[in-house]
C-alpha positions, 0 to 999 in steps of 0.5 A, a space after each residue: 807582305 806588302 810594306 806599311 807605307 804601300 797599304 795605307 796609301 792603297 787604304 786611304 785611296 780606297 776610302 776616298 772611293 768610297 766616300 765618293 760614292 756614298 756622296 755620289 749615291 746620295 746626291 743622285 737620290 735627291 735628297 738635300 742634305 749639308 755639311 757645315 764646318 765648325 766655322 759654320 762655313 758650306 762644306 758639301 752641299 748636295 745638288 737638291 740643296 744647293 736648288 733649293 737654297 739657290 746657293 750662290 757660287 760665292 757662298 761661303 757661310 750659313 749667313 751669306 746664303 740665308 742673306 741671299 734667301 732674304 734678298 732674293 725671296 727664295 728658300 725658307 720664308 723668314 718673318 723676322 728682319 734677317 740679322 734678327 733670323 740669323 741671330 735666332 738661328 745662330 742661338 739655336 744651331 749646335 744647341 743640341 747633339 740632333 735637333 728636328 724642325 720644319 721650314 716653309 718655303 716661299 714656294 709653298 713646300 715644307 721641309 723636315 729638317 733633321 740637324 745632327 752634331 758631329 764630332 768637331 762641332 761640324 754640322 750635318 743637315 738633312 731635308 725631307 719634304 713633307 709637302 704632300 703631309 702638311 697639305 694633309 694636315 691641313 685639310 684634317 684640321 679644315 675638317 676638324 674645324 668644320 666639325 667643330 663650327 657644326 657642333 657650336 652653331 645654331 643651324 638657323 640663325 648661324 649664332 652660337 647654340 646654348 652649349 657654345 654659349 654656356 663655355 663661353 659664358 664660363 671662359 669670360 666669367 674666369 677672365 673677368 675675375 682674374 683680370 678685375 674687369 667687367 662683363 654683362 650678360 643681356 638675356 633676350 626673348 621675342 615677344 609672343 613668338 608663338 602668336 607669329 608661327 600661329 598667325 604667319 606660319 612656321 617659315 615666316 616664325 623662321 624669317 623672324 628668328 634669322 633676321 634678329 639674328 642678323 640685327 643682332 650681328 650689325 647692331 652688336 659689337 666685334 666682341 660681344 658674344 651673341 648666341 641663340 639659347 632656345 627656340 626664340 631665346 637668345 643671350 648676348 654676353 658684353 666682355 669689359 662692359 658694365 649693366 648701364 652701357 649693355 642695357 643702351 645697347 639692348 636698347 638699341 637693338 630693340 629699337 631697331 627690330 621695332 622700326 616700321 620699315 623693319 615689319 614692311 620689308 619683313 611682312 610682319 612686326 615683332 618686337 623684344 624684350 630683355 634682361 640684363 645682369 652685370 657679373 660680381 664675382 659670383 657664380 654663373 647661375 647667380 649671374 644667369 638668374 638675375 638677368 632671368 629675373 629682369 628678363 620676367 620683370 620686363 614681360 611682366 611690365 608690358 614687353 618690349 622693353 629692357 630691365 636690369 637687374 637689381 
């Protein structure tokens, strides 16, 4: 039998071989993956890491190769200013025995990195590119979108449709509760529609309907909300705006619609009229019946005009 002090020799030789060749294995396959020192200082780093880091030859530490990063706009894009990048990435390395995160790169790939604590307070990463996955993501989320904009738009005008229109009105009711600010809802018919298809044709009724839309969206504020609810019904609601400066606004845009230039360059005239209604805290088909109310006052008196409710 071989002596103690030959076999562990023999046994540390053979480990050694075998380490090298798992890190040799590792590094032909071209994954990125580090190993840290409690010190947080590089360790190993595989080729693909070193690539993707573009770890310089005087490297020592986490910090001098995410410093070089910053100055030289490569590897992970960092929108803090970077002692604030390092401070965050500081707290949170070595807070948990495996972490999981994803990195975007300034070459536009993305990263899943698998962060594991190893005994010693030594630190293992792995990085997987997850490139071709996010560009999937992101393509099933434009779809998700487009879906969505199809199911809340009014296909003619592009406004908001009713169903649309009643989620907002409900979302902006609660925030103007909560919050103790105002908010206006003006309701919109065009006056005698029916006389326009039946005089002009549908397709002119249709030209009418687009280009009050589009009256509405360059006379109308940013944050108004502005929604097609029926044939030629339309609702605009005025988050933060009280009954006085919502009725001036409809003022506005009825004046507008009813400019001779706007019946010339349109082929026929047509005008407005509307209904408007601040919220009190009560429910929402108080608030929508009141400004219905003001809406048949105004057609009542003549049309072409603004009421508000009492």
């Amino acid at each position: 039998m071989a002596p103690v002090d030959a076999i562990l020799p023999l046994a540390l030789i053979r480990d050694r071989v075998t380490t090298d060749l798992i890190l040799s294995g590792l590094d032909a396959s071209g994954v990125a993956f580090a190993l840290f020192s409690p010190d947080d200082e590089l360790s190993y780093g595989s080729t693909a890491f070193k690539a993707l880091f573009d770890v310089q030859a005087d490297a020592q530490t986490f910090a001098d190769i995410m410093r070089h990063c910053h100055a030289a706009s490569v590897g992970p894009r960092m929108a803090a200013p970077i002692e604030d990048f390092l401070a965050m990435a500081q707290a949170r390395r070595r807070s948990s025995p495996q972490r999981t995160f994803e990195i975007d790169m300034h070459d536009d790939r993305w990263f899943l990195v698998n962060e594991t604590l190893l005994p010693g307070n030594w630190l293992w990463h792995v990085f997987t590119d997850i490139t071709l996955l996010k560009s999937n993501e992101r393509v099933l989320q434009l779809a998700r979108d487009a879906a969505q904009l199809a199911a809340d738009t009014d296909p003619l005008t592009g406004l908001l449709n009713r169903r649309a229109a009643m989620e907002r009105l409900d979302v902006e009711m609660q925030v103007a509760f909560h919050d103790c600010t105002q908010l206006s809802l003006v309701l919109v018919d065009l006056d005698h529609f029916k006389a326009i298809n039946d005089r002009y044709g549908h397709a002119k009724g249709d030209d009418v309907l687009r280009h009050f839309a589009a009256s509405g969206r360059q006379q109308l504020r940013g944050s108004d909300i502005f929604a097609r609810i029926g044939g030629e019904e339309f609702l605009v609601l005025m988050p933060g705006t009280g009954i006085n400066e919502a009725a001036s606004a409809a003022e506005r845009l009825r004046q507008h619609i009813s400019r001779v230039e706007t019946a010339a360059g349109l082929g026929c005239a047509y005008t407005m009229s509307a209904g408007v209604a601040e919220y009190c805290g009560n429910a929402m088909e108080d608030l929508f019946q009141r400004a219905d109310r003001a809406l048949y006052r105004a057609k009542h008196l003549g049309r072409d005009r603004i009421e508000q409710a009492d």
